[in-house]
C-alpha positions in Angstrom: 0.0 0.0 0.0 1.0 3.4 -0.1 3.1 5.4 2.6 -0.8 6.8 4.3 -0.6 8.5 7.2 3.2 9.6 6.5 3.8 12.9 6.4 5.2 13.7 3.1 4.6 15.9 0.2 1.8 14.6 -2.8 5.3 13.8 -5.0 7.0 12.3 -2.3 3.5 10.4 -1.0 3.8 8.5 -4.5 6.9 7.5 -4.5 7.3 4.7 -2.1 4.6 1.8 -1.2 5.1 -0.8 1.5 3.5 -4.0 3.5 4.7 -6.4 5.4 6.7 -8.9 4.1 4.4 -11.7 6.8 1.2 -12.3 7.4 1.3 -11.0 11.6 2.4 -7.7 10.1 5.6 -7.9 11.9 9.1 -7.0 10.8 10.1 -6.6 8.4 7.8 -3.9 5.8 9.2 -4.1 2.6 9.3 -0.8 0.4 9.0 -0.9 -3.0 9.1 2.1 -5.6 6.4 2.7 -7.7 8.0 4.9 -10.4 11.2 4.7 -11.8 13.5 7.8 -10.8 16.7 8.3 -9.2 17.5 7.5 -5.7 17.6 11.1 -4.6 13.7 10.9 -5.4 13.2 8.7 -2.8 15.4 9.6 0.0 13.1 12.0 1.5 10.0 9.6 1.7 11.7 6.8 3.0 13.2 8.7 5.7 10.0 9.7 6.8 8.4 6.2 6.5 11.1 4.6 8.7 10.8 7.9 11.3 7.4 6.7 11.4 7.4 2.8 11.4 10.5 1.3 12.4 10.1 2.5 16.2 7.1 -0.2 16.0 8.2 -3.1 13.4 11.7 -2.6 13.9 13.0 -3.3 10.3 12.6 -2.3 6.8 13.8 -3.7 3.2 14.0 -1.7 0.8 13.7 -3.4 -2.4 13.2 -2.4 -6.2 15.8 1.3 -5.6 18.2 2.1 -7.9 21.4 1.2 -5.1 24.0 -0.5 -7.2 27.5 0.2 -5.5 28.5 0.9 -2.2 28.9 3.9 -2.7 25.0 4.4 -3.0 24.5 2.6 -0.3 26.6 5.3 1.7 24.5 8.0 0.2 21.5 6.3 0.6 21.9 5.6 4.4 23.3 9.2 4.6 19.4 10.5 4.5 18.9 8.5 8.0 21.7 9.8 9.2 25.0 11.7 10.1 26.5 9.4 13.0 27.6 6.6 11.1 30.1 5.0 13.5 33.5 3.0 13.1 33.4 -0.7 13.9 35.2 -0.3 17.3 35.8 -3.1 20.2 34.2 -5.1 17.4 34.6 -9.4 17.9 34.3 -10.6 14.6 36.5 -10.0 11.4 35.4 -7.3 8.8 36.8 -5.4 6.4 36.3 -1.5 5.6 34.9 -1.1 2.2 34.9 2.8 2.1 34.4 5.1 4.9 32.2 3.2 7.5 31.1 1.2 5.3 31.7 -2.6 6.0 31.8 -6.3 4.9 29.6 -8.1 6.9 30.9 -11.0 9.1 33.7 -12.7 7.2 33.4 -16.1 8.4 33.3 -19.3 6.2 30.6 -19.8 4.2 29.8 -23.1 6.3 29.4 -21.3 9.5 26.0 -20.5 10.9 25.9 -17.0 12.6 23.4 -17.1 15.4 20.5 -14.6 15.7 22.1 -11.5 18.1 22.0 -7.9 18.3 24.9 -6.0 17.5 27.5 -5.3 20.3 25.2 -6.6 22.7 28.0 -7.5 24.5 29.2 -4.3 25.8 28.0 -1.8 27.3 27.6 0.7 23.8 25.8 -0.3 20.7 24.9 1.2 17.6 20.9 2.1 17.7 20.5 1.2 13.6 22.3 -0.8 11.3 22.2 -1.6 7.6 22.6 -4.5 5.5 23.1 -3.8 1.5 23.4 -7.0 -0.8 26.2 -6.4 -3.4 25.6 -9.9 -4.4 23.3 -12.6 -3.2 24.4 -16.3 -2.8 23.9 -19.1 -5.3 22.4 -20.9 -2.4 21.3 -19.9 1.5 23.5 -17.1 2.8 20.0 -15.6 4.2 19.9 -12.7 7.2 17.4 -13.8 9.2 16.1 -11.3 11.5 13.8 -11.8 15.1 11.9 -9.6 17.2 14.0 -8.8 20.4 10.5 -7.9 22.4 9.2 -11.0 21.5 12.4 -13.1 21.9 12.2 -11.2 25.8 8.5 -12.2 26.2 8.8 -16.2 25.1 12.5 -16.6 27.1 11.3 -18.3 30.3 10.4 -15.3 33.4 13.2 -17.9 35.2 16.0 -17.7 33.2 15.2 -14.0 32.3 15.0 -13.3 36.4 18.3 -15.2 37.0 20.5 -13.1 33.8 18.7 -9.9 35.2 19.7 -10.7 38.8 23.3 -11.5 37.9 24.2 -10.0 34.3 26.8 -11.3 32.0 30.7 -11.1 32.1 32.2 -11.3 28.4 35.6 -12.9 28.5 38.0 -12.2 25.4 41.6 -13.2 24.0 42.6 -11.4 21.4 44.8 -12.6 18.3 47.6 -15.8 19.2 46.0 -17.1 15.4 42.8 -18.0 17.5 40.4 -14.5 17.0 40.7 -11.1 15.9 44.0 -9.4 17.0 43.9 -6.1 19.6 45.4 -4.1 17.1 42.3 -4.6 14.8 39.8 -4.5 17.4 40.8 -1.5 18.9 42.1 0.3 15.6 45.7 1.1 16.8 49.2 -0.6 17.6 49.4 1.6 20.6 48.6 -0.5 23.7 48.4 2.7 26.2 45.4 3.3 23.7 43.3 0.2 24.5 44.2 0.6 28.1 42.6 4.0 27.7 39.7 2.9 26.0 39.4 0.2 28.6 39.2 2.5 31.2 37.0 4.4 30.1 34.0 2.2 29.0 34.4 -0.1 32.3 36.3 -3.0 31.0 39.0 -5.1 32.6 41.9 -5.6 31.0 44.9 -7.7 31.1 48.3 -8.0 29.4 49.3 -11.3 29.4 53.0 -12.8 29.8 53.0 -13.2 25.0 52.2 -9.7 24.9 48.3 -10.3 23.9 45.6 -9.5 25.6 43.1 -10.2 28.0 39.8 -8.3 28.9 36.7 -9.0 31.3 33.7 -6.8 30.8 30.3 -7.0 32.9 27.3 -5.9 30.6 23.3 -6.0 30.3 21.5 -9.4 29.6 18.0 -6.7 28.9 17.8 -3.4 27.7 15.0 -0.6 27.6 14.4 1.5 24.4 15.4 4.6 25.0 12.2 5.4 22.6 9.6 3.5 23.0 10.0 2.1 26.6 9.8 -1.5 26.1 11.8 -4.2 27.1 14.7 -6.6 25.0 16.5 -9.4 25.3 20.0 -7.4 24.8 23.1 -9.9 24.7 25.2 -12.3 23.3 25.4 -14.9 25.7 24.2 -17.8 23.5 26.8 -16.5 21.0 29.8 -15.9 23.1 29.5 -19.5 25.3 31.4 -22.1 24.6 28.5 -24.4 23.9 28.2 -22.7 20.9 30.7 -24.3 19.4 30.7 -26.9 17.2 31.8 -30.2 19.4 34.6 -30.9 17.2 35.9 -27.1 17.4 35.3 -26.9 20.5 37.3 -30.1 21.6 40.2 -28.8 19.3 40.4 -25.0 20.6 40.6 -27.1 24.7 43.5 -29.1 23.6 45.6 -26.0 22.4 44.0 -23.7 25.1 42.7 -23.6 28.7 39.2 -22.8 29.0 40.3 -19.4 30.5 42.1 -18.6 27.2 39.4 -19.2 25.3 38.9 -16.5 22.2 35.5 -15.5 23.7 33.4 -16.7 26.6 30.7 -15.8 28.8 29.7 -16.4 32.6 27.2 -14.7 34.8 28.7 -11.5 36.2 29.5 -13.3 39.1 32.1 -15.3 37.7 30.1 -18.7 38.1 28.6 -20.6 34.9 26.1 -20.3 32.8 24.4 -23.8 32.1 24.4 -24.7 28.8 20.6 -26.0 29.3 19.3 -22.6 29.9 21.4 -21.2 26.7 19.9 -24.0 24.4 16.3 -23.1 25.4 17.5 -19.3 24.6 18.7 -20.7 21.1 15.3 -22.3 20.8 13.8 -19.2 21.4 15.7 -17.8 18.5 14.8 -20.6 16.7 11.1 -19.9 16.7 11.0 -16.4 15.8 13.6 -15.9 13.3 11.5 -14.6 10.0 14.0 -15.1 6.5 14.0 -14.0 3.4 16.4 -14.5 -0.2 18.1 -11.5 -0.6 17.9 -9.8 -4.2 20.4 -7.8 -5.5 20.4 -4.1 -4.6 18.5 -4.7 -1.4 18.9 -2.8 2.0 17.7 -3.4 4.9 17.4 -1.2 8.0 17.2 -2.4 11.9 16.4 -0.9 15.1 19.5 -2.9 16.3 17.6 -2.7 19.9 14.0 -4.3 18.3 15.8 -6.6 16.1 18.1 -9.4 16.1 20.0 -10.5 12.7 21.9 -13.7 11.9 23.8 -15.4 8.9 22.9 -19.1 7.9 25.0 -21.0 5.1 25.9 -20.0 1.6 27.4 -21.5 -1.2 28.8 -19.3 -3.9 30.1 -15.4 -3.9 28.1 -13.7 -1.5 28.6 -9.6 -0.8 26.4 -8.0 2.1 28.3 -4.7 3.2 27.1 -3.5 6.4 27.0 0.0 8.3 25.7 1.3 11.9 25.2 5.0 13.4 23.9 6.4 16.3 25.4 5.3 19.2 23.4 4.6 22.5 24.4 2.8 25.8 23.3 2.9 29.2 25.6 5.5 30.4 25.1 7.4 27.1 22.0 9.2 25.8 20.4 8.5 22.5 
């Protein structure tokens, strides 16, 4: 249907239509053209669409626009916003295509990238993020999204009582050949720089006797939107476990390592574990709300990052998703 009840002017009312791509009318809507013209055209209506919706569906594809390089995915993204953000204290491996413009995850095309919500496991996040398809898989390669309200609502009012009582502590090793090195994760070779950084965003650190580092950060398990009130599940704990390794990975990485050197793990921000029971009925939970699409060339999509959850399943073939995130919120930090 048309953007009704939008705000726009009678040119920019005609521009843009959109529904949702389910049948609940949850995320995400999907925006469609309906004339031909150049991307400026549409800039102004879908800005005010996504002003309008996204604070209740909490994502948006844009699908049918004329965005056929990175570069007009940057512009594009630039009528949202003027915050883009670097990918800082990041924990996976990306690459910078232009700007802050990234790849997305660059893991192996066999991997399956849980359902999580960017940087939930600190204590700053970026409040939107984009996804632009460059080039969609021969096969699979989906990003399949979830509602983080609802994924807070079905977790189990135990499990959700127990991670609010006692929080999470993220546990990370940086670089030894095992995970992203410091240098890349904190964008510099200068060590009294991530001691700085550190400091200054409340997380432990630790040079060990190689030189590489350790670091120990308490964060959320929930969050509240800073807009609309309501309640998310906000972390990475399912993610950053150990279960979530593949057995045979995971038997491989305890044979070279201890468990305390670990690339990443998670505990309860008391230091004692989390049961890897109560993190599979969290997966599950995942597992029933994630809503998937096939990706078409020239697509975007847009997140609330705190209303919405995104993942990575399997691909064969060249796959290019470039990703980028702005407006950066936290719970010492205002929106």
């Amino acid at each position: 249907m048309p953007l009704d009840g939008v705000n726009h002017s009678a040119t920019e009312h005609t521009s843009l239509t959109a529904a949702p791509l389910t049948s609940d009318g949850h995320l995400p809507h999907v925006v469609t053209p309906q004339a031909q013209r150049p991307l400026q055209g549409y800039l102004d209506a879908a800005r005010h669409y996504a002003e309008a919706v996204l604070p209740s569906c909490g994502g948006l594809l844009f699908r049918g626009l004329p965005i056929r390089s990175a570069g007009d995915f940057e512009s594009f993204i630039g009528a949202f916003t003027s915050s883009l953000v670097s990918y800082e204290f990041g924990s996976t491996p990306r690459s910078q295509v232009q700007r802050q413009v990234y790849t997305s995850t660059e893991y192996p095309p066999h991997q399956h990238i849980p359902l999580h919500n960017e940087q939930a496991y600190t204590r700053e996040w970026p409040m939107k993020i984009w996804f632009y398809c460059g080039q969609a898989a021969e096969e699979g390669g989906f990003t399949p999204i979830a509602d983080s309200r609802e994924v807070y609502r079905r977790i189990p009012s135990r499990i959700r009582e127990r991670f609010v009582r006692k929080e999470l502590m993220y546990v990370r090793n940086y670089g030894n050949g095992l995970d992203v090195p410091w240098q890349k994760v904190f964008n510099t070779q200068d060590p009294a720089v991530v001691e700085r950084y550190c400091r200054s965003n409340g997380i432990q650190y630790e040079w060990k006797v190689d030189g590489e580092l350790r670091t120990r950060q308490v964060a959320q398990a929930i969050a509240f939107h800073p807009r609309t009130g309501e309640t998310v599940w906000f972390n990475q704990a399912h993610l950053f476990h150990v279960s979530n390794l593949e057995p045979s990975v995971r038997e491989t990485l305890l044979e070279v390592v201890s468990e305390e050197d670990l690339p990443r793990n998670v505990c309860y921000g008391d230091g004692t574990p989390i049961e890897s029971e109560i993190l599979n009925e969290i997966r599950d939970v995942y597992g029933l709300l994630a809503v998937q699409f096939s990706w078409q060339q020239g697509d975007v999509m847009m997140l609330d990052n705190m209303l919405a959850a995104h993942g990575r399943t399997p691909f064969k073939g060249r796959r290019q998703i470039l990703v980028a995130m702005a407006e950066p919120y936290g719970t010492d930090r205002p929106c």
